[in-house]
C-alpha positions as CSV (number, residue, x, y, z in Angstrom):
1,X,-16.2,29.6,-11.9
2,X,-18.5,28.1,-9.5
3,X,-17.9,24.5,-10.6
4,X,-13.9,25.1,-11.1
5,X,-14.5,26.3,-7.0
6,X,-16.0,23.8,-5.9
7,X,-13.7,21.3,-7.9
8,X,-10.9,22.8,-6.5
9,X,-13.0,22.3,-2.7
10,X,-13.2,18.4,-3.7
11,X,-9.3,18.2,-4.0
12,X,-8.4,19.9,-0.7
13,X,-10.6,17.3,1.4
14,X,-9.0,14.7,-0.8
15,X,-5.2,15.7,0.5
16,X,-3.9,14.6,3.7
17,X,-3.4,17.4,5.4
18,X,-6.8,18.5,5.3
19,X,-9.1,19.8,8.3
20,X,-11.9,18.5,8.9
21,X,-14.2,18.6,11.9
22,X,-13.5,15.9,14.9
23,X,-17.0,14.7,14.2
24,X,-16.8,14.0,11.1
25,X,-13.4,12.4,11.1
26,X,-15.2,10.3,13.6
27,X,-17.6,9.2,12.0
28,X,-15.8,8.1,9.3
29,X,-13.6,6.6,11.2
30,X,-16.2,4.7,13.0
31,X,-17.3,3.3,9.4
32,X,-13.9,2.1,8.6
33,X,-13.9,0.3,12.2
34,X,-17.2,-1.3,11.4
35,X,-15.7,-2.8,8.4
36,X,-12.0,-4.0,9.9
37,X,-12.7,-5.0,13.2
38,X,-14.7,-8.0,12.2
39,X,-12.2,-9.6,10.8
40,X,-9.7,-8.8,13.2
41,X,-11.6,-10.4,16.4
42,X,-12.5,-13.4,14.2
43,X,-9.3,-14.1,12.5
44,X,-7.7,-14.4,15.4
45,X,-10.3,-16.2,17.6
46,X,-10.0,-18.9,14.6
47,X,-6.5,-19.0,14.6
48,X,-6.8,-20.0,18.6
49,X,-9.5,-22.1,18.3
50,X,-7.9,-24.0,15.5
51,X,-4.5,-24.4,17.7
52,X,-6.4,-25.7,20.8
53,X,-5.4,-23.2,22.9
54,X,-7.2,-22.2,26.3
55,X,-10.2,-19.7,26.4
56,X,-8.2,-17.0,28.6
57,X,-5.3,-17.6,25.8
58,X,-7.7,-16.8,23.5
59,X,-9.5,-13.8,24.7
60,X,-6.2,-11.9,25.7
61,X,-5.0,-12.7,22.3
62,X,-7.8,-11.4,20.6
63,X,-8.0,-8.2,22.8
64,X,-3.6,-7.6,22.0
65,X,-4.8,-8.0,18.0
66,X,-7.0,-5.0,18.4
67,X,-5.2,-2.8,20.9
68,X,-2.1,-3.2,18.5
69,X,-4.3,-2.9,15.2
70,X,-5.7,0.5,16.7
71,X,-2.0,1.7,17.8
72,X,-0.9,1.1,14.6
73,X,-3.1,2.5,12.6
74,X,-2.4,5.8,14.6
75,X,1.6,5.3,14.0
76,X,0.9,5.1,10.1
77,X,-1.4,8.0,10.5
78,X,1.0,10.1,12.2
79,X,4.1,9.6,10.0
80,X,6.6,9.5,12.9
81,X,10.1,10.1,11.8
82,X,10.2,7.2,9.7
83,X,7.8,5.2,11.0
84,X,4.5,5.7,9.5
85,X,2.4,6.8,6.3
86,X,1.1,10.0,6.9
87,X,-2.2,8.6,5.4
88,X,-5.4,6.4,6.5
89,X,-4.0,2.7,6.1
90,X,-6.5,0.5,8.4
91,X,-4.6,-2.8,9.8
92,X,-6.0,-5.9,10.8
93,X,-5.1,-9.3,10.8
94,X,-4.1,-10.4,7.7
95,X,-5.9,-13.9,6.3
96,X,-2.8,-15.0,4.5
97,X,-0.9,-15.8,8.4
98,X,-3.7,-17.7,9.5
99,X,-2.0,-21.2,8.7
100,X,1.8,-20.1,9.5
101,X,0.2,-19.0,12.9
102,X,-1.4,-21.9,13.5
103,X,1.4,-23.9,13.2
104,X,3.2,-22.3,15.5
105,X,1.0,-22.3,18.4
106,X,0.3,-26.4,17.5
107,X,4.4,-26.8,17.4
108,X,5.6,-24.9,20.4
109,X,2.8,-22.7,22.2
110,X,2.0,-19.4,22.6
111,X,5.8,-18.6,23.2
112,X,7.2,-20.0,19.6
113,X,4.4,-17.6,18.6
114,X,5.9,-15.0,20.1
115,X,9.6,-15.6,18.9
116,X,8.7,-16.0,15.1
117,X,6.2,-12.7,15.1
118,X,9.5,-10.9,16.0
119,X,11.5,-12.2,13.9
120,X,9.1,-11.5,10.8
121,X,9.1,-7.7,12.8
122,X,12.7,-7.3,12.4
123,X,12.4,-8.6,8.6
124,X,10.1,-5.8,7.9
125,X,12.5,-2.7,9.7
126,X,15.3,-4.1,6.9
127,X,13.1,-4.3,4.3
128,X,12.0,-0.4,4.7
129,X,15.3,0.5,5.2
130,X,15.8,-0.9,1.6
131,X,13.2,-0.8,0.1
132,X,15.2,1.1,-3.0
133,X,16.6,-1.9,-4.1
134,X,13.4,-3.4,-4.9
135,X,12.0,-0.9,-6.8
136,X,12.7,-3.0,-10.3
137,X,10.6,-6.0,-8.7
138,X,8.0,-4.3,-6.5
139,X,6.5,-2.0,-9.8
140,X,3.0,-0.1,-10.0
141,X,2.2,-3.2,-12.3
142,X,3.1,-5.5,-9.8
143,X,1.4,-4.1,-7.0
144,X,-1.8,-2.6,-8.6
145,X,-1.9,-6.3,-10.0
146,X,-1.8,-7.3,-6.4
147,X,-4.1,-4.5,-5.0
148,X,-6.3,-6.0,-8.1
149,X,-6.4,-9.9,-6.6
150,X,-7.4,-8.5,-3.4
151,X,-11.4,-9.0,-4.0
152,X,-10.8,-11.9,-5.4
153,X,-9.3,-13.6,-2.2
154,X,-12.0,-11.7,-0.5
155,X,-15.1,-12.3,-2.1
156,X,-15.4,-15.6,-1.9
157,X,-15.3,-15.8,2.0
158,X,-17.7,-13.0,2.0
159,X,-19.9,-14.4,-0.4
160,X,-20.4,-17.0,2.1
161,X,-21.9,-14.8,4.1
162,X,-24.7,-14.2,2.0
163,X,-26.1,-17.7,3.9
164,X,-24.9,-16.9,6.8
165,X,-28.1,-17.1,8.6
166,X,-29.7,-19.3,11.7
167,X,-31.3,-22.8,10.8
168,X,-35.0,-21.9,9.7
169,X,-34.8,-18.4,8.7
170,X,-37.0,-17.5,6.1
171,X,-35.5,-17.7,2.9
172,X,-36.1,-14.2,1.9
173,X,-34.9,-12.6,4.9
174,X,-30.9,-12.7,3.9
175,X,-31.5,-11.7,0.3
176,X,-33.9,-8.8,1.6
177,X,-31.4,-7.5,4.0
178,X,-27.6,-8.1,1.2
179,X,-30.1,-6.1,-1.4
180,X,-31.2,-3.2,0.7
181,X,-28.2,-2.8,2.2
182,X,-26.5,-2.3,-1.4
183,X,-28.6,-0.5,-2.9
184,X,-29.0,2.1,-0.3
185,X,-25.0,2.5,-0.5
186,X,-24.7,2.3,-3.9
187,X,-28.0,4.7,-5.1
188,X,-26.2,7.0,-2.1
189,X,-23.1,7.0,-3.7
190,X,-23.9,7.5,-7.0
191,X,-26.9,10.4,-6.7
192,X,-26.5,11.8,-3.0
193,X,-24.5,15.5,-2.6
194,X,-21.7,15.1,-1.2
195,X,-22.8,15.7,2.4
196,X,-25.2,12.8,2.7
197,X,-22.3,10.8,0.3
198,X,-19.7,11.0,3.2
199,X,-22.2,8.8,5.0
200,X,-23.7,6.2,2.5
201,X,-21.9,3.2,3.8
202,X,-22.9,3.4,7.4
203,X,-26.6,4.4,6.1
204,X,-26.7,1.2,4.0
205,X,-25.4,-0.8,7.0
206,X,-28.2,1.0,9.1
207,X,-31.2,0.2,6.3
208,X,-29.7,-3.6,6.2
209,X,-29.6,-4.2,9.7
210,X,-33.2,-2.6,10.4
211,X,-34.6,-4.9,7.6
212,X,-32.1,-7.8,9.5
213,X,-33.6,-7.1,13.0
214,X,-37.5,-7.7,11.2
215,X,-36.6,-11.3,10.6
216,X,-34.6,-11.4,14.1
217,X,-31.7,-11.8,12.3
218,X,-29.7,-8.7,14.1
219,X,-28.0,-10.3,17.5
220,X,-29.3,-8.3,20.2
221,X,-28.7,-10.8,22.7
222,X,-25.2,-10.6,22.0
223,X,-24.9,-6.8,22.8
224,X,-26.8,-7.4,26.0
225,X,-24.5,-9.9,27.4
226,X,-21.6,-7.6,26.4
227,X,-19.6,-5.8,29.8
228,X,-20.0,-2.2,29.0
229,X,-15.7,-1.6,30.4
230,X,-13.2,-4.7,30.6
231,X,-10.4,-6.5,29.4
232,X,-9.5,-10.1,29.7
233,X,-7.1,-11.5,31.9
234,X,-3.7,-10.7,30.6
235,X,-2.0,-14.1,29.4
236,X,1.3,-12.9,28.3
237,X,3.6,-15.7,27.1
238,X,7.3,-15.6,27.3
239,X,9.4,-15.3,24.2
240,X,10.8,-18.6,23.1
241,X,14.5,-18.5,22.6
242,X,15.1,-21.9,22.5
243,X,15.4,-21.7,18.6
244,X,14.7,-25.1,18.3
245,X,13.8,-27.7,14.7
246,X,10.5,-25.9,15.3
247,X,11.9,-22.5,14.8
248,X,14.2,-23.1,11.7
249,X,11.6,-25.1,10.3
250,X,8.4,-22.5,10.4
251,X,10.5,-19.6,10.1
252,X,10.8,-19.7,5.8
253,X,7.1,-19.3,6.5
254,X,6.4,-17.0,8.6
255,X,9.7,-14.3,6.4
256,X,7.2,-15.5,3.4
257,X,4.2,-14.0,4.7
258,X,6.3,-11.0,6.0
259,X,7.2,-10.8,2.3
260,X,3.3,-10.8,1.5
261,X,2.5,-8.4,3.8
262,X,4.5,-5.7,3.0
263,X,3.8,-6.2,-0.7
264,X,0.4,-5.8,0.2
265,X,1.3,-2.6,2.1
266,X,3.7,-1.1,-0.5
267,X,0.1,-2.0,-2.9
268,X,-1.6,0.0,-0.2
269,X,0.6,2.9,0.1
270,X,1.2,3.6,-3.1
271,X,-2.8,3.0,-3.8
272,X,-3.8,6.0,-0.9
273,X,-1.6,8.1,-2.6
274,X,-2.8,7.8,-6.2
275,X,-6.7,8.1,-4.0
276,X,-5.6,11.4,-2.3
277,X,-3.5,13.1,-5.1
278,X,-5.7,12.3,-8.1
279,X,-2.2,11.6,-9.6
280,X,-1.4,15.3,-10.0
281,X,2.2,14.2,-7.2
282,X,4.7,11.9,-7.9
283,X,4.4,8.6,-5.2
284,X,6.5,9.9,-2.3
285,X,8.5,6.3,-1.5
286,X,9.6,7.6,2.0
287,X,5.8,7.2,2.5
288,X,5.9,3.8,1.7
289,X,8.7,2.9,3.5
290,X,7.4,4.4,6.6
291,X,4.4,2.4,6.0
292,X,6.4,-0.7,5.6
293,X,8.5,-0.1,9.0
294,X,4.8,1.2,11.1
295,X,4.0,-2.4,9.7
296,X,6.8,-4.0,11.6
297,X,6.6,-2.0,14.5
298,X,3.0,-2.9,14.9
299,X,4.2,-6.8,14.3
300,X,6.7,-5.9,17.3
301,X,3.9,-5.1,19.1
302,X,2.2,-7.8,18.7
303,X,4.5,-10.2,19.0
304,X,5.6,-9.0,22.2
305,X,1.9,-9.1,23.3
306,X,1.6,-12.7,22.9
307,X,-0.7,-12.6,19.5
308,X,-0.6,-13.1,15.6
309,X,0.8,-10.8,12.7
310,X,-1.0,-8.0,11.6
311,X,-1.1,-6.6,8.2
312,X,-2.1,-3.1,6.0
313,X,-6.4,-3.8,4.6
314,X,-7.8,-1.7,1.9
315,X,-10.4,-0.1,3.9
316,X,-8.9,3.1,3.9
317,X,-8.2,3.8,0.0
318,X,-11.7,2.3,-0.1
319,X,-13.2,5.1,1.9
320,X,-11.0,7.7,0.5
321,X,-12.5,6.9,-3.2
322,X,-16.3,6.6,-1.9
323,X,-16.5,10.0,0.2
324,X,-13.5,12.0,-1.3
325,X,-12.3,13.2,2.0
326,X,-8.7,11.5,2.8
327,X,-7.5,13.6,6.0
328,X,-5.1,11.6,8.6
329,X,-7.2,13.1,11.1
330,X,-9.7,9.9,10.3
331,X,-6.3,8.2,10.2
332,X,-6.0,9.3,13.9
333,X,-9.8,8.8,15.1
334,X,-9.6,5.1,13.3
335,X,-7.0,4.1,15.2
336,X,-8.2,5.5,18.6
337,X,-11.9,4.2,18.1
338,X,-10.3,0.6,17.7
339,X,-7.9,0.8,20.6
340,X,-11.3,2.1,22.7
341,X,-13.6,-0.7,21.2
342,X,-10.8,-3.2,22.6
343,X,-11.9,-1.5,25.8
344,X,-15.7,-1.6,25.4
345,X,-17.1,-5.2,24.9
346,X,-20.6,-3.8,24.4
347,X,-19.6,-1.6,21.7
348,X,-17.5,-4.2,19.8
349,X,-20.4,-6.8,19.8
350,X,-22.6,-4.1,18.3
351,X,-20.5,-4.3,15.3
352,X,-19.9,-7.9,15.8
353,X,-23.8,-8.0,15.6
354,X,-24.5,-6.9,12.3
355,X,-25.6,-10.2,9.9
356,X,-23.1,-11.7,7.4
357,X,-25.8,-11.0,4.3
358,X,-25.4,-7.6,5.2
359,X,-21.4,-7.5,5.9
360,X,-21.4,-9.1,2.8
361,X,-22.9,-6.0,0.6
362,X,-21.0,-3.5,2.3
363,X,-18.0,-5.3,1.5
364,X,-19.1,-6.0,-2.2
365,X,-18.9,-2.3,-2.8
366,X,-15.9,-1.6,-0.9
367,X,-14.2,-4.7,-3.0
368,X,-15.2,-3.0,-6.3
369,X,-13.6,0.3,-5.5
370,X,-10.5,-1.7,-4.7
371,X,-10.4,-3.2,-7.8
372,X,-10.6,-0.3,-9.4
373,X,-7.8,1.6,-7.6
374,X,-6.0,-1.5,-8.4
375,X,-6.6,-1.2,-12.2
376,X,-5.7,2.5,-12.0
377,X,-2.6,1.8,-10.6
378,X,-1.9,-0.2,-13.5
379,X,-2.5,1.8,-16.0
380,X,-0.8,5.2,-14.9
381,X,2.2,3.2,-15.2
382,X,2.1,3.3,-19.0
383,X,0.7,-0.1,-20.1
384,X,3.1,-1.4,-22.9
385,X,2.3,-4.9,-24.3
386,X,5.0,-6.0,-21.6
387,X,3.6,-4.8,-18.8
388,X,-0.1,-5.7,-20.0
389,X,0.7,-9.2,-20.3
390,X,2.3,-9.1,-16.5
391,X,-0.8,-7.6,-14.9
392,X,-3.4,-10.0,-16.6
393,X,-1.4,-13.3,-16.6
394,X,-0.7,-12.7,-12.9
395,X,-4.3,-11.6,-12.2
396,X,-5.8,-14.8,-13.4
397,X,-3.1,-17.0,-12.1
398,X,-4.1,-15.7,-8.9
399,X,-8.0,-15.9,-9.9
400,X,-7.4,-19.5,-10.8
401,X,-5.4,-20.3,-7.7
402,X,-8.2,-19.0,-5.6
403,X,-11.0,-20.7,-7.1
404,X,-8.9,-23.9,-7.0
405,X,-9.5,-24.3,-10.6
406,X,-5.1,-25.1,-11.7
407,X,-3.9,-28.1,-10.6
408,X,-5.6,-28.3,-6.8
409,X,-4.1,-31.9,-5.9
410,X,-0.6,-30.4,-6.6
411,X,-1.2,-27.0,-5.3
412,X,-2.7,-28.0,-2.0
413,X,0.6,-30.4,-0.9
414,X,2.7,-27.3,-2.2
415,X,4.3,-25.5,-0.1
416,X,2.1,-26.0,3.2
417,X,-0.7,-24.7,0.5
418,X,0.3,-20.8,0.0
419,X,-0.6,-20.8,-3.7
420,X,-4.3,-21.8,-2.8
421,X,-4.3,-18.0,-1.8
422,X,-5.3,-16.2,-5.2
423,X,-3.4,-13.0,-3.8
424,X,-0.3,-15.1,-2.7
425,X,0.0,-17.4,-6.2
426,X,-0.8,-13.6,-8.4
427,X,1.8,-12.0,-7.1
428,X,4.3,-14.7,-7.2
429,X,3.6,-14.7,-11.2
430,X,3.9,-11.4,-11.3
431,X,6.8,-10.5,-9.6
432,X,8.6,-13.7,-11.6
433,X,7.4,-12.0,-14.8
434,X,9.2,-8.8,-14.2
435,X,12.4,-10.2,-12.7
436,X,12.6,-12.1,-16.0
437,X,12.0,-8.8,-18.3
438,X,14.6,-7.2,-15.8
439,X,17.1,-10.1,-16.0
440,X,16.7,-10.2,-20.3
441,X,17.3,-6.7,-20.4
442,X,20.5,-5.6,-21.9
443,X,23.5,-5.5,-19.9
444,X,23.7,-1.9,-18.0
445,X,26.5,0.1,-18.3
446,X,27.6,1.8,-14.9
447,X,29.5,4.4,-13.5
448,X,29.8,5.5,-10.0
449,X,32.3,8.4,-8.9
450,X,32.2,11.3,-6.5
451,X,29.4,13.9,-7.2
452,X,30.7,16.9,-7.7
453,X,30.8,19.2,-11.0
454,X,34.5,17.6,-11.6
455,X,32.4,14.7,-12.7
456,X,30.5,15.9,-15.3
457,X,33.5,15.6,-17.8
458,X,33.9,11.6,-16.9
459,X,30.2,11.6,-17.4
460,X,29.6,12.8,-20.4
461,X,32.5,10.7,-21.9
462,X,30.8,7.5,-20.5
463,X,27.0,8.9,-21.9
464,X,28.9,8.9,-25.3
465,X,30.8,6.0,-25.3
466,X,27.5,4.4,-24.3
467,X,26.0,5.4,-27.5
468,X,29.0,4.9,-29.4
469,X,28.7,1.5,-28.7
470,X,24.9,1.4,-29.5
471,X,25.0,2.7,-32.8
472,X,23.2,6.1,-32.0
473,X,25.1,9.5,-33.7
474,X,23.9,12.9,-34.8
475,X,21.0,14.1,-32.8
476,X,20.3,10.7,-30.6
477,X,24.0,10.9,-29.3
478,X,23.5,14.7,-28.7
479,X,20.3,14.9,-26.8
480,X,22.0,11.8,-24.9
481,X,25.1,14.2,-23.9
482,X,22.7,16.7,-23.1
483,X,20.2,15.1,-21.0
484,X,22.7,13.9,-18.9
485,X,24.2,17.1,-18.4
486,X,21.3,19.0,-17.5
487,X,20.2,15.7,-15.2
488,X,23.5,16.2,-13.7
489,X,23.4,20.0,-13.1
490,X,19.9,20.0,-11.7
491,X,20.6,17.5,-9.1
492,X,23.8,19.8,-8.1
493,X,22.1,22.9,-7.9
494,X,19.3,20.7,-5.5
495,X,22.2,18.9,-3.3
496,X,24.2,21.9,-2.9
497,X,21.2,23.5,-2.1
498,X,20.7,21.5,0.6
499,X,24.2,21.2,1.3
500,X,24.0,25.4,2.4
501,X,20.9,24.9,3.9
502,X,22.9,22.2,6.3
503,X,26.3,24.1,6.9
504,X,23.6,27.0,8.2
505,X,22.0,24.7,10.5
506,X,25.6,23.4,11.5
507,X,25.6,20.0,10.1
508,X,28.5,18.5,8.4
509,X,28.2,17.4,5.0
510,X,28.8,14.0,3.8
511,X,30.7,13.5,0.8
512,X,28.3,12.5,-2.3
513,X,28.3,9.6,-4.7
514,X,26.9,8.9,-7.8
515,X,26.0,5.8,-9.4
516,X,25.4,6.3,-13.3
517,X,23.6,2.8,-14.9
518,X,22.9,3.0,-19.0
519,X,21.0,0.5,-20.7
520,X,19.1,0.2,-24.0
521,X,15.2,-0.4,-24.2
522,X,14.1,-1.1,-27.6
523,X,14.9,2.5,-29.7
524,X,15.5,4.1,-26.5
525,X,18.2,5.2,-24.2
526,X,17.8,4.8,-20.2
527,X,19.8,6.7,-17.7
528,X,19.3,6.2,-14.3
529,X,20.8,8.6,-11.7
530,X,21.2,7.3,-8.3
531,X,22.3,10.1,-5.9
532,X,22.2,11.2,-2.7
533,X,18.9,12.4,-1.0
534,X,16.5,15.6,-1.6
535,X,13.8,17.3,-0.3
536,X,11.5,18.4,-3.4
537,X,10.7,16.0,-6.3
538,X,11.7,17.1,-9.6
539,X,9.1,14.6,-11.5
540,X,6.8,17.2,-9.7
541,X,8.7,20.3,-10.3
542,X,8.7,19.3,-14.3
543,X,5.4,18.9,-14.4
544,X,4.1,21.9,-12.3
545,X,6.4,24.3,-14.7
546,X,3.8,25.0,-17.4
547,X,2.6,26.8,-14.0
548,X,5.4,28.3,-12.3
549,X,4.3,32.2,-11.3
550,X,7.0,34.8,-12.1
551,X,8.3,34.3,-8.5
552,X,10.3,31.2,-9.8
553,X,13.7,32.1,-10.8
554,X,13.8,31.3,-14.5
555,X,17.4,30.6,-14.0
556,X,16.9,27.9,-11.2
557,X,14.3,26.4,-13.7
558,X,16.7,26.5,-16.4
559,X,18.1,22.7,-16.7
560,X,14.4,21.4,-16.0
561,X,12.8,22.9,-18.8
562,X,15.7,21.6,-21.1
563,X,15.6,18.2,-19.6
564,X,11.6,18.4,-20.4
565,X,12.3,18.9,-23.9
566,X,14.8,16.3,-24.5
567,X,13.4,13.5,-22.2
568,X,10.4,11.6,-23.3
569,X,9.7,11.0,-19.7
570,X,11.5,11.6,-15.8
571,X,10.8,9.5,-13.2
572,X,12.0,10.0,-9.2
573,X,11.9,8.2,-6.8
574,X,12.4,9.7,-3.2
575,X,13.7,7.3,-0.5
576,X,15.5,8.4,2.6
577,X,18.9,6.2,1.4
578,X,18.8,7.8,-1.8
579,X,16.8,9.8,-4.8
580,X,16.9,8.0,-8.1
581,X,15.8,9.5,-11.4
582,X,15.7,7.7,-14.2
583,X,15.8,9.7,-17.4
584,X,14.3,8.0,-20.9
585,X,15.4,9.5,-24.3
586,X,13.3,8.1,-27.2
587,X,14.9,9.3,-30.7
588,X,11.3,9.4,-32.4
589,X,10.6,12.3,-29.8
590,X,10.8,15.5,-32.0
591,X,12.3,18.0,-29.1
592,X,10.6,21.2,-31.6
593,X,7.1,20.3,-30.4
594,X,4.9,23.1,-29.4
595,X,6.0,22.1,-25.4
596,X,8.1,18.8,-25.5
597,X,6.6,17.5,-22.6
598,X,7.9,14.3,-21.5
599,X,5.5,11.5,-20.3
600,X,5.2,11.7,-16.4
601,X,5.7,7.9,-15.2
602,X,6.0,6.7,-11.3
């Protein structure tokens, strides 16, 4: 009883919504900071540097990434309308734009900069607004593949780190202070209660940097030249609108790493949610897509501040899986500790301090649990032979990219030398992998019409001549015709539902559409119902109605539990243009089974 209590405790802290205590979301939050903002200042002071530009260019830049990485990390913690995640997604500047931003600030300044940050802003709002049609491309294979490559662009920078080190420091100070710092985190993490857990990776930072700080390897000096309060000069560069060669010409680029960032955030927001929900929810894609358009309002941001594009990091799924607490509130705190650290020099070298051996073992760990989530991801979407040979081709294309072991000569004069980014090259396979399974896929059958209980008739004469004309009779055709109808009546009783709901609150209703597609898959029938919106998720009712209490009207259940016995699995997916549920009838299921339930894929 005791262990099903506190099990049940575990969850709770897990979900989104749960309270915790400021200082503890603080705390947390501070960790998360420790491990972001690193590469945030230094991405960007590289990506200055590299261009040439002045010092005061430089330092305002710099200061606008971190302002507008804490700001948006509130907006996706908030969950705003549509704007935002409703979860902990830490952003930072994104590696992968260091080379399209550089060009632009060699070709036309600070102000082409500017223009082209926009512009990949404005890709990203269009992209979350349709995000739906993407959902055969942008799968949980593809993107847990993706979330998967992510230590392996990673690693090898941070490996570097290991040496990083001052000229004639001994040579066992930076292995002393990688190996304390990992094993304190990692010994934490695996034995400590879950108190002293919560805390392991800023202990393990702590240890390493004491152990550090004996060799004089901890940057004091740094800290003590540090203003306590101040920002730099503000340098704000005019847009250019000249849209010049320069423009057209880097503008493929910088719409390609737009593309690579919000693949990397869809990875992300779908990755948080698997973290937080243990899998017990369908994915909620509204979530996504307001992570998506909190991504290009924070790209807005910045490009209006003068600086480069900013992009979703795993830190926060990372956290999630190593303490088990997943409340927004740290969300909230992360986002406002960065925008204050942009304000407090001293504070920011503190972090800035801390020794690259030691960086490098907190990251190690926080790498691994990606990895993992990553690999989760791919599994929970049902790992046929298809999908398995998706997920591991692309993950070691992208393993081979990175360690420049295919083809470097060619790859490096490729395309301004994207596919030498392991991340970048992996997902590229992948996505081409399943746009090919889509594209050999027999031709679907489709039907769109008014949504209304009229159409039920014309639907159920389609549903038949689409097995008609695929050979299926007896007691496929008939679980066809009746898994379609009881598809169709749930999502009437939902809309009209929410059709009442409206007319009480005085809204007019818009008239509904329905777009039917039918295509085989091997032995098995696929319907997909593409209707208008809802609030609740049926994937989620189905599942929870092995537990529905006696409140539940057995009658309002009534099409769900018959759609559970004659489905072998329901998907939905919730977008704000549309629901879609997509319905898979598999003649070896036997529908007498002691429950019948179908398989619950996402």
């Amino acid at each position: 009883m005791a262990s099903g209590s506190s099990d049940r405790d575990s969850a709770d802290l897990r979900r989104p919504d749960a309270k915790i205590p400021t200082p503890l979301a603080t705390g947390l939050a501070l960790q998360i900071a420790a491990l972001n903002l690193p590469g945030a200042v230094l991405i960007a002071t590289v990506v200055f540097q590299a261009a040439g530009q002045p010092e005061k260019v430089l330092l305002w830049a710099v200061f606008a990434s971190v302002a507008a990485c804490g700001a948006t990390t509130m907006l996706q913690a908030f969950r705003a309308g549509r704007f935002g995640a409703g979860h902990i997604l830490a952003i930072g500047t994104p590696g992968a734009a260091i080379a399209v931003s550089v060009a632009a600030l060699a070709a036309g300044g600070p102000g082409l900069l500017v223009t082209l940050v926009i512009a990949l802003a404005l890709f990203q709002f269009a992209f979350s607004a349709r995000l739906s049609l993407f959902r055969r491309v942008l799968t949980p294979t593809v993107t847990g593949t993706v979330m998967m490559l992510t230590p392996v662009t990673v690693m090898p920078v941070m490996f570097q780190q290991l040496e990083n080190v001052p000229a004639g420091t001994p040579a066992v100070a930076a292995p002393l202070c990688a190996l304390t710092t990992l094993l304190v985190i990692a010994g934490l993490v695996l034995k400590a209660r879950q108190g002293l857990r919560l805390w392991a990776p800023v202990i393990g930072i702590v240890a390493g940097s004491a152990v550090a700080a004996i060799f004089g390897l901890y940057d004091f000096g740094r800290i003590g030249r540090a203003a306590w309060i101040g920002i730099p000069a503000v340098e704000w560069p005019a847009p250019d609108l000249g849209f010049g060669p320069e423009f057209w010409t880097l503008l493929p680029g910088f719409l390609f790493i737009g593309l690579v960032c919000t693949i990397q955030t869809v990875s992300g927001a779908v990755a948080i949610q698997r973290v937080c929900w243990g899998g017990s929810r369908a994915v909620d894609f509204r979530a996504v897509q307001g992570a998506v358009a909190a991504d290009g309002a924070g790209n807005l941001l910045s490009g209006f501040a003068g600086t480069m594009p900013l992009g979703f990091r795993p830190m926060g799924a990372t956290m999630v899986e190593i303490t088990g607490i997943g409340s927004r509130r740290i969300g909230i705190a992360l986002g406002a500790a960065t925008i204050a650290l942009a304000f407090l020099p001293k504070a920011l070298a503190a972090i800035l301090a801390i020794p690259g051996p030691v960086a490098a073992a907190f990251i190690t760990v926080t790498m691994a649990a990606i990895f993992v989530i990553g690999m989760k991801m791919v599994v929970q979407d049902g790992l046929d032979y298809r999908k398995g040979l998706v997920a591991g081709v692309g993950f070691w294309i992208g393993a081979g990219f990175e360690s420049g072991a295919v083809f470097p000569e060619m790859v490096s004069g490729f395309a301004g030398g994207f596919l030498q980014n392991g991340m970048i090259a992996g997902g590229v396979a992948a996505i081409a992998m399943t746009l090919f399974v889509e594209l050999a896929k027999p031709r679907r059958s489709r039907l769109e019409l008014a949504f209304d209980r009229s159409a039920l008739q014309e639907i159920r004469a389609f549903v038949g001549a689409f097995a008609a004309r695929n050979g299926w009779a007896g007691d496929m055709a008939d679980r066809l015709d009746a898994a379609s109808e009881e598809t169709v009546l749930t999502l009437l009783d939902r809309d009209e539902a929410g059709e009442e709901a409206g007319e009480e609150a005085g809204e007019d209703a818009e008239p509904r559409r329905l777009l039917l597609t039918a295509h085989r898959d091997g032995a098995a029938a696929v319907l997909e119902f593409v209707a208008a919106k809802g609030e609740e998720n049926l994937q989620d009712r189905i599942a929870l109605l092995g537990e529905a209490g006696a409140a539940d009207s057995i009658e309002r259940e009534v099409s769900l539990r018959l759609l559970r016995h004659l489905a072998s699995s329901v998907r939905h997916q919730q977008y704000y243009d549309a629901d879609i549920l997509t319905v898979r009838v598999d003649p070896a299921l036997d529908p007498s089974g002691p429950d019948g339930a179908p398989g619950q894929s996402q």
